[in-house]
C-alpha positions as CSV (number, residue, x, y, z in Angstrom):
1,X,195.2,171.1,58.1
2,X,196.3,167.5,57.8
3,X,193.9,165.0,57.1
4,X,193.3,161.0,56.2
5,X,194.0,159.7,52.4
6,X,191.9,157.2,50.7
7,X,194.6,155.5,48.1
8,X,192.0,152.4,48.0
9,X,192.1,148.8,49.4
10,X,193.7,145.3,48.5
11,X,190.1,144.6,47.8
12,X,188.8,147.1,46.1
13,X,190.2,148.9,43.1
14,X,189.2,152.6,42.2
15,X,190.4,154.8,39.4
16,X,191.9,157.6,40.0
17,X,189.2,160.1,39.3
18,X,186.6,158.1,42.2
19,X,189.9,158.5,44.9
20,X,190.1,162.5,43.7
21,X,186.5,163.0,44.5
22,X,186.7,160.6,47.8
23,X,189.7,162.7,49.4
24,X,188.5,165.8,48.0
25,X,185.4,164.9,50.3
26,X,187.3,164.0,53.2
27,X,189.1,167.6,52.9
28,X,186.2,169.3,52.5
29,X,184.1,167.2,55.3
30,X,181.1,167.1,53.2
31,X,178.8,164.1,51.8
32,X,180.3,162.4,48.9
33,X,177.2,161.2,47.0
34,X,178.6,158.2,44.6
35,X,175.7,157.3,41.9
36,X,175.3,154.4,39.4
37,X,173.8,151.7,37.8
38,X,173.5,148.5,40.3
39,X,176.8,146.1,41.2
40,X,179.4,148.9,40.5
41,X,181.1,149.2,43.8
42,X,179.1,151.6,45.2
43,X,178.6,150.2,48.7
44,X,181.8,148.2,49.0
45,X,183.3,151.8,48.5
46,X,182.1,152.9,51.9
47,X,183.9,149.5,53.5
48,X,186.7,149.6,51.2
49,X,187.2,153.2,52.9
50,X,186.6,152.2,56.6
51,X,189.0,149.5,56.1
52,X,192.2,151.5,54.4
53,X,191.4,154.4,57.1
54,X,191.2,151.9,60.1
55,X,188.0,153.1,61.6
56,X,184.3,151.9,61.8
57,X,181.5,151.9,59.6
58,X,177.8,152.5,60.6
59,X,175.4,151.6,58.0
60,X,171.6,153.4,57.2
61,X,170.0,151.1,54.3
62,X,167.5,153.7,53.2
63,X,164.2,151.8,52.6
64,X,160.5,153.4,50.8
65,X,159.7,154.2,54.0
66,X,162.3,155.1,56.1
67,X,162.0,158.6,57.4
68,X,165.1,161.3,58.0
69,X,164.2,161.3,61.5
70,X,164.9,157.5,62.4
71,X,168.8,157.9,61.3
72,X,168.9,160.3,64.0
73,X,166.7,158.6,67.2
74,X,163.8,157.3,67.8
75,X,161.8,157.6,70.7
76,X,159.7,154.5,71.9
77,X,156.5,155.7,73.5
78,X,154.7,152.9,73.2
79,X,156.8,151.0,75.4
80,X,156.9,153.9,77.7
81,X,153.0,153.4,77.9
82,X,153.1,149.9,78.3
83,X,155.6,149.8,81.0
84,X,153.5,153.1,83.1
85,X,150.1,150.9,82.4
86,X,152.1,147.5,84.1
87,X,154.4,148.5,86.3
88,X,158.1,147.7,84.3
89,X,160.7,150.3,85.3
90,X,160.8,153.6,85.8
91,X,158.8,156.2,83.3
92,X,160.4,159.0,84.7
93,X,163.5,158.0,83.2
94,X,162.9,158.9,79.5
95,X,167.0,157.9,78.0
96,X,166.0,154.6,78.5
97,X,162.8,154.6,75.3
98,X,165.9,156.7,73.4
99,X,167.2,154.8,70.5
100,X,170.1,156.9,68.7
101,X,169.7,155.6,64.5
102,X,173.0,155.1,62.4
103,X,173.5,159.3,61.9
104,X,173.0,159.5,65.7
105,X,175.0,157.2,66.2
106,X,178.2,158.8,64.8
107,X,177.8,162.2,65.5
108,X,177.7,160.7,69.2
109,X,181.0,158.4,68.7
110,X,183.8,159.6,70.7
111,X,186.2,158.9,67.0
112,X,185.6,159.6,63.5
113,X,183.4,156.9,61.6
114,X,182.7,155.8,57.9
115,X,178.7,156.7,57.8
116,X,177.2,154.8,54.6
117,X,173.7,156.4,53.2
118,X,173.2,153.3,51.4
119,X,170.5,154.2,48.0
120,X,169.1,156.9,49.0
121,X,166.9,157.5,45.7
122,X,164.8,154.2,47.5
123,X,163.1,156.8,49.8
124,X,160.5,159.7,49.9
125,X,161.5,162.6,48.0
126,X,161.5,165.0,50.9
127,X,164.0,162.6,52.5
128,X,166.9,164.2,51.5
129,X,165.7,167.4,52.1
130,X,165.0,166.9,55.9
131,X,168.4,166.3,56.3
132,X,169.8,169.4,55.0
133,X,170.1,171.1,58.6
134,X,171.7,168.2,59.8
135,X,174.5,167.9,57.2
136,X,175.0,171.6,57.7
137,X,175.5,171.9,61.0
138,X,176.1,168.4,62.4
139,X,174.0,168.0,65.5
140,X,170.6,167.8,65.7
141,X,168.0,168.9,69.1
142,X,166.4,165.6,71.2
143,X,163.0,167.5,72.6
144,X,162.3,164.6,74.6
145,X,165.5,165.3,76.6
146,X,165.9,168.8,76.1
147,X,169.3,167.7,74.5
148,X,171.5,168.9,71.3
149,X,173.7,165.9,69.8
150,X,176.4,167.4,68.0
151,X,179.2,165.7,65.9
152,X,182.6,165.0,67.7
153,X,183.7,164.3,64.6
154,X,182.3,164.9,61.3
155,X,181.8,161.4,59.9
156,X,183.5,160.0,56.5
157,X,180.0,159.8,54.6
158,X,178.8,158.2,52.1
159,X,175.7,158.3,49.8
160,X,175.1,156.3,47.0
161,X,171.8,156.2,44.5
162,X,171.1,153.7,42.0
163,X,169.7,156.7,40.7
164,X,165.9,155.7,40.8
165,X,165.0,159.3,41.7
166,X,166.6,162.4,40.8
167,X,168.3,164.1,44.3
168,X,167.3,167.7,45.2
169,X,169.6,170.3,44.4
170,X,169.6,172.0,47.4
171,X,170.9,168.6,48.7
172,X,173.8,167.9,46.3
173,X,175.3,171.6,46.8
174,X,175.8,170.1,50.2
175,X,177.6,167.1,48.5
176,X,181.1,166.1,47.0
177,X,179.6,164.1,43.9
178,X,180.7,161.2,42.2
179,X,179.5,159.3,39.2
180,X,181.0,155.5,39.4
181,X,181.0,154.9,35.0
182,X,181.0,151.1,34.1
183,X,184.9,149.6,34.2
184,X,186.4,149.5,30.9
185,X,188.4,145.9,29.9
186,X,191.2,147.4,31.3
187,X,189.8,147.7,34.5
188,X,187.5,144.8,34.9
189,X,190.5,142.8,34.4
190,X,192.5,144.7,37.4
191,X,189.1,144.0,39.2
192,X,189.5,140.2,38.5
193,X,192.7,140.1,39.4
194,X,191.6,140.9,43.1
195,X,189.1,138.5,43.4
196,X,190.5,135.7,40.9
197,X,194.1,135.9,41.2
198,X,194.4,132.4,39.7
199,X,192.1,132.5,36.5
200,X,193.1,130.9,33.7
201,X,193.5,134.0,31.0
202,X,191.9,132.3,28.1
203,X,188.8,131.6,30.4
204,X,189.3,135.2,31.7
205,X,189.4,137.1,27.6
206,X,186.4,134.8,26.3
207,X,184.5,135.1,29.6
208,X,185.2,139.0,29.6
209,X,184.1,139.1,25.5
210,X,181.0,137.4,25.7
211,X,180.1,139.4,28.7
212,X,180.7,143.1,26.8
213,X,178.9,141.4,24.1
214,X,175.8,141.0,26.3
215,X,176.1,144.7,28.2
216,X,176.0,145.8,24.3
217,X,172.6,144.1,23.8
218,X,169.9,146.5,23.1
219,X,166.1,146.5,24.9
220,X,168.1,144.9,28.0
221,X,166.3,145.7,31.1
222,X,168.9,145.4,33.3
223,X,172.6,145.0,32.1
224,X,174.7,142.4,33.7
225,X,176.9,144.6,35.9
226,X,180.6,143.9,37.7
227,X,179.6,142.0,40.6
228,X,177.3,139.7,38.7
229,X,180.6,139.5,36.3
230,X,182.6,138.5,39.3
231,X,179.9,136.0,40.6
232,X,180.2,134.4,36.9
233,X,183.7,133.6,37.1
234,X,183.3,132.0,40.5
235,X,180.8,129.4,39.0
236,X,182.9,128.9,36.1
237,X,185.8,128.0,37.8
238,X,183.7,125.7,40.3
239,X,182.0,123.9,37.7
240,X,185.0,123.2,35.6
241,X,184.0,125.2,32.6
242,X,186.3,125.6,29.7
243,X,186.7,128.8,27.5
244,X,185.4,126.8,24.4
245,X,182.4,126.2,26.3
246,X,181.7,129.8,26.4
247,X,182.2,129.8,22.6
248,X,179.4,127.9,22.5
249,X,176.9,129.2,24.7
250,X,176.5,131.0,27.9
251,X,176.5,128.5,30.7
252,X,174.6,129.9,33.8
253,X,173.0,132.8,32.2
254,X,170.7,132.9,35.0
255,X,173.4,134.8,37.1
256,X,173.8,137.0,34.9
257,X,170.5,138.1,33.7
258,X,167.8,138.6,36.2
259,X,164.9,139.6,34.3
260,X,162.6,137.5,32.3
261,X,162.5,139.5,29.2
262,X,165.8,140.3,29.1
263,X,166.2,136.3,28.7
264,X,163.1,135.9,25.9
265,X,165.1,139.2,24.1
266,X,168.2,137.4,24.3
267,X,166.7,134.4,23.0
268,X,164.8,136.1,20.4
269,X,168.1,137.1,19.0
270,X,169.7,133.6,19.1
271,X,166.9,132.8,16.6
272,X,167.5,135.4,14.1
273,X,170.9,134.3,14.3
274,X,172.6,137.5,15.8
């Protein structure tokens, strides 16, 4: 059986191991759960594939209190109640307080979609879990309508966790899995090269040097990672900074490091002279 290739995107680049585990995922029609740290690529995957594949993308941003059922339909019985207590349409028609959620969504679509699971770990741990049927047999029963949904076409999905919480295993045998490391030099400068085809290359080698240097720091509580990389260079360039001025000091650490202490431990170390 013949089936779509993922070879990446002009915008997004991905090493051959991530496009092994994305196509093997395709092949196999499971999950591909993609996991780690924050600003790696993780969700741009999912567009990066929707956009080199041609088709659509329907998104589920999994919050702490989302629930399995929601990404499949809710049904709105409180409006049903207020419109039987006031008069607003008819009751009897129950499809119309049906609201398919993202999974619904594309198992219903009459083509294959891109179905992003985007940080799953955010959620309850039982929430992968009450999906398992679900990804198993792609449909899922609608009592309210005496109706089965059932997958036209299995979706292209994607799953990413920031891992906050580890994932069941029951869950991940159901999964293609992929663990996105930090890019090397090498890499981060192909990455550039997308997004700042013009950078100077001096700005580019002490901009990339003092940022390594940084990731390396240790008690940080969160490291710098590539997008906030990639948002650096933009206010470089835009401000007119120089690669001596980097020398010198980091200009706008403040997009690079979020986090209070990490700033007073970075400090700390300017002091003792590190």
């Amino acid at each position: 059986m013949s089936f779509q290739r993922f070879s990446g995107s002009a915008r997004y680049i991905a090493d051959p191991d991530l496009l092994s585990s994305v196509n093997a995922a395709i092949a196999l029609q499971r999950p591909l759960v993609v996991k780690g740290e924050p600003g790696t690529g993780k969700t741009l995957l999912a567009h990066a594939i929707s956009e080199a594949l041609e088709v659509p993308i329907m998104s589920w941003h999994v919050k702490s209190t989302s629930k399995a059922a929601e990404g499949l339909y809710t049904y709105d019985v409180v409006q049903r109640l207020n419109d039987s207590r006031f008069g607003d349409g008819d009751i009897s028609d129950i499809r119309r307080y049906i609201k398919m959620g993202p999974m619904g969504q594309a198992f219903a679509s009459e083509r294959q979609v891109v179905l992003l699971l985007d940080e799953i770990d955010k959620a309850d741990l039982e929430f992968p879990n009450d999906l398992l049927r679900e990804l198993d047999e792609m449909k899922f029963f609608i009592p309210e309508l005496d109706e089965t949904v059932e997958a036209k076409h299995r979706p292209i999905m994607i799953i990413t966790s920031n891992a906050e919480k580890e994932l069941p295993d029951a869950f991940l045998r159901r999964c293609v899995f992929h663990y996105i490391g930090f890019p090397s030099r090498e890499r981060m400068a192909e990455i550039v090269r997308v997004h700042h085809p013009e950078l100077d290359q001096v700005l580019l080698a002490k901009a990339m040097e003092r940022f390594y240097s940084l990731r390396k720091i240790d008690g940080l509580r969160k490291k710098p990672s590539t997008s906030e990389f990639l948002d650096w260079l933009t206010v470089l360039v835009r401000a007119g900074v120089q690669a001596e001025d980097i020398e010198k000091k980091l200009p706008y650490l403040g997009v690079l490091l979020k986090q209070e202490k990490d700033l007073e431990t970075l400090d700390l170390r300017r002091r003792r002279g590190h």
